[in-house]
C-alpha positions in Angstrom: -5.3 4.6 16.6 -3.3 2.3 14.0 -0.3 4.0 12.4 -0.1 4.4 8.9 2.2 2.1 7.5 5.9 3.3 6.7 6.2 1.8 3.2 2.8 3.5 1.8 3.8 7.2 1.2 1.1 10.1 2.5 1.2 11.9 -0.4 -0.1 11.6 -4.1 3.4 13.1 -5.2 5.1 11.0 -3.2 2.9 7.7 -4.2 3.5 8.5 -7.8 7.1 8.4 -7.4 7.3 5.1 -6.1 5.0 3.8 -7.9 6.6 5.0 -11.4 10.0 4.3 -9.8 8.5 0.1 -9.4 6.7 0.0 -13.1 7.3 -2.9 -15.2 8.6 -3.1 -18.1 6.4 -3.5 -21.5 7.8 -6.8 -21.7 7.0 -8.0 -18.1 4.4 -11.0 -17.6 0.9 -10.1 -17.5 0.7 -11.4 -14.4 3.3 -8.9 -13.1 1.3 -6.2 -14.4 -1.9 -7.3 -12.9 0.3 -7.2 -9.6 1.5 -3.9 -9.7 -2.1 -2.1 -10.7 -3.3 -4.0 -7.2 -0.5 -2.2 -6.0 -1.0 1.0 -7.4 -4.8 0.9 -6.5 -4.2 -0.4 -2.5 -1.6 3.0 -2.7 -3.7 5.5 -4.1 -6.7 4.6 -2.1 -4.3 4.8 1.2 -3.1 8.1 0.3 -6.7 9.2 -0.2 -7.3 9.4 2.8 -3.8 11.0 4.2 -3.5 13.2 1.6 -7.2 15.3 1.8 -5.9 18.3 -0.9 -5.6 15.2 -3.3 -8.5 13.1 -2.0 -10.4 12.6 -5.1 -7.8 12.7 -7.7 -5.9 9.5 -5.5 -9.6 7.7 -5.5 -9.9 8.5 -9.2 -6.0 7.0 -10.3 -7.3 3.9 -7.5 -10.2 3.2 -9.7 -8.2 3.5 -13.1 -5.6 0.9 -11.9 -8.4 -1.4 -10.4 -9.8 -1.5 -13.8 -6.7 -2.1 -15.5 -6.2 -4.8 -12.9 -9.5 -6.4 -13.8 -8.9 -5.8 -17.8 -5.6 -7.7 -17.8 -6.9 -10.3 -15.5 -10.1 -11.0 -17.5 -8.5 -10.8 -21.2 -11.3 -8.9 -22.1 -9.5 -6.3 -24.4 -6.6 -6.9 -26.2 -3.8 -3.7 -25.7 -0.5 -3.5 -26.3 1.8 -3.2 -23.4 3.4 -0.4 -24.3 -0.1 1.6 -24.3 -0.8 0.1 -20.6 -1.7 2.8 -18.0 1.2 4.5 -16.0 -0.2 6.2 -13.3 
Protein backbone atom coordinates (compact mmCIF):
# COMPACT_ATOMS: atom_id res chain seq x y z
CA UNK A 1 0.00 0.00 0.00
CA UNK A 2 1.65 3.51 -1.07
CA UNK A 3 2.06 5.99 1.84
CA UNK A 4 0.48 9.15 1.73
CA UNK A 5 2.81 11.72 1.00
CA UNK A 6 4.34 13.87 4.06
CA UNK A 7 3.92 17.31 2.43
CA UNK A 8 0.02 16.82 1.55
CA UNK A 9 -1.73 17.35 4.95
CA UNK A 10 -4.74 14.66 5.89
CA UNK A 11 -7.00 16.98 6.92
CA UNK A 12 -9.28 19.79 5.31
CA UNK A 13 -8.15 22.08 8.39
CA UNK A 14 -4.93 21.33 8.03
CA UNK A 15 -4.85 21.67 3.96
CA UNK A 16 -6.44 25.04 4.33
CA UNK A 17 -3.78 26.25 6.43
CA UNK A 18 -1.07 25.60 4.15
CA UNK A 19 -2.67 26.45 1.46
CA UNK A 20 -3.74 30.10 2.89
CA UNK A 21 -0.33 30.17 4.52
CA UNK A 22 1.33 29.72 0.35
CA UNK A 23 -1.37 32.32 -1.36
CA UNK A 24 -0.08 34.82 -3.65
CA UNK A 25 -0.30 38.03 -3.47
CA UNK A 26 -2.99 40.15 -5.59
CA UNK A 27 -0.18 41.41 -7.48
CA UNK A 28 1.50 38.01 -8.30
CA UNK A 29 1.70 36.86 -12.14
CA UNK A 30 -1.20 35.17 -13.43
CA UNK A 31 0.70 32.46 -14.14
CA UNK A 32 1.53 32.04 -10.41
CA UNK A 33 -1.98 32.02 -9.66
CA UNK A 34 -2.89 29.41 -12.12
CA UNK A 35 -0.01 27.39 -10.28
CA UNK A 36 -1.20 27.59 -6.95
CA UNK A 37 -5.15 26.68 -7.82
CA UNK A 38 -3.39 23.36 -9.44
CA UNK A 39 -2.04 23.19 -6.18
CA UNK A 40 -4.90 23.77 -4.13
CA UNK A 41 -7.07 21.42 -6.34
CA UNK A 42 -4.26 18.21 -6.37
CA UNK A 43 -4.57 19.07 -2.19
CA UNK A 44 -8.08 19.05 -1.66
CA UNK A 45 -8.72 16.11 -3.83
CA UNK A 46 -5.84 14.16 -1.65
CA UNK A 47 -7.37 15.06 1.48
CA UNK A 48 -10.72 13.87 0.15
CA UNK A 49 -9.96 10.87 0.39
CA UNK A 50 -7.97 10.87 4.00
CA UNK A 51 -10.17 13.09 5.50
CA UNK A 52 -13.82 10.98 5.03
CA UNK A 53 -15.90 13.61 7.68
CA UNK A 54 -14.85 16.26 5.05
CA UNK A 55 -15.01 14.12 1.88
CA UNK A 56 -17.30 16.18 -0.15
CA UNK A 57 -16.65 19.63 1.02
CA UNK A 58 -12.53 18.86 -0.02
CA UNK A 59 -13.99 17.53 -3.64
CA UNK A 60 -16.25 20.62 -3.73
CA UNK A 61 -13.13 23.43 -2.81
CA UNK A 62 -11.03 20.84 -5.59
CA UNK A 63 -13.45 21.61 -8.23
CA UNK A 64 -13.71 25.46 -7.37
CA UNK A 65 -9.90 25.89 -7.66
CA UNK A 66 -9.82 23.66 -10.94
CA UNK A 67 -12.16 26.14 -12.36
CA UNK A 68 -10.37 29.07 -11.32
CA UNK A 69 -7.31 27.33 -12.67
CA UNK A 70 -8.98 26.90 -16.04
CA UNK A 71 -10.64 30.59 -15.87
CA UNK A 72 -7.19 32.31 -15.43
CA UNK A 73 -5.65 30.06 -17.91
CA UNK A 74 -8.20 30.56 -20.60
CA UNK A 75 -8.79 34.49 -20.11
CA UNK A 76 -12.23 33.87 -20.44
CA UNK A 77 -13.48 36.42 -17.68
CA UNK A 78 -11.89 39.25 -16.70
CA UNK A 79 -11.72 39.61 -12.47
CA UNK A 80 -9.78 41.53 -10.46
CA UNK A 81 -7.13 39.92 -8.46
CA UNK A 82 -8.11 41.00 -5.36
CA UNK A 83 -11.66 39.21 -5.89
CA UNK A 84 -9.73 35.80 -6.84
CA UNK A 85 -10.87 32.72 -4.80
CA UNK A 86 -9.07 31.95 -1.54
CA UNK A 87 -9.91 28.67 -0.47
Amino acid sequence: MPRPNPKIPCSLHAARELIRANRPTAKAPRQQWIDYYTTCANIFQRVATTDPHHHHEALGEAATAREWGTKLTTGTESVDPDRYYAP
